[in-house]
C-alpha positions, 0 to 999 in steps of 0.5 A, a space after each residue: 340054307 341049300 347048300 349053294 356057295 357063292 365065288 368071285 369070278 377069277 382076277 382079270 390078271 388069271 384069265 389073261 394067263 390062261 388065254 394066250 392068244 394071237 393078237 388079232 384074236 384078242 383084238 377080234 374078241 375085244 371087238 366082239 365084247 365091245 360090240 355085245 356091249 353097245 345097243 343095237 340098231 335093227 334095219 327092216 328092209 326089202 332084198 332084191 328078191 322081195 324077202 323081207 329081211 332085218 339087219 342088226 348094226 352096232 352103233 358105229 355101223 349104224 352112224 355109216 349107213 345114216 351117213 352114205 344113206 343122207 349123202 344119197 338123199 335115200 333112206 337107210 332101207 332103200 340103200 340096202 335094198 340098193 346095195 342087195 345089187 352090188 356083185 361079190 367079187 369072184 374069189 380066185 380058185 383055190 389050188 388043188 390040194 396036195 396028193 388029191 390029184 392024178 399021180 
């Protein structure tokens, strides 16, 4: 014997008590286990630079992409080739913060 002990994992019940979390945090990380959980789909694709470039989707991002890319009649590495082009919109400037400016 080394001496190891082994112990359950606390109750479901014990770790909701000590996790008191907004709602959309625990939707946030519901999601994210969710997603741990699912098998993933890699996507080796070319960027608009010529940088090659690998996306992970989840199952449901993957079943999307096959779904914009047949409707397109193109592959999903020529779509997010493609997509490398569509502009980020401009976020709006941010107000100066308060006491950083001139007094």
């Amino acid at each position: 014997m080394t001496g190891w002990t082994l112990t359950s994992a606390p109750a479901p019940s014990q770790l909701l008590e000590n996790m008191e979390l907004p709602d959309d945090e625990q939707a946030f990380l519901r999601d994210l286990v969710k997603a741990s959980r699912q098998k993933i789909h890699a996507v080796k694709w070319i960027d608009r630079d010529g940088t090659d470039r690998q996306t992970t989707l989840t199952q449901a991002e993957a079943v999307r992409l096959n779904t914009i890319a047949g409707r397109l009649k193109i592959s999903n590495k020529e779509l997010l080739r493609q997509a490398a082009h569509i502009p980020v919109p401009k976020l709006p400037p941010r107000p100066p913060a308060a006491g950083s400016g001139p007094a």
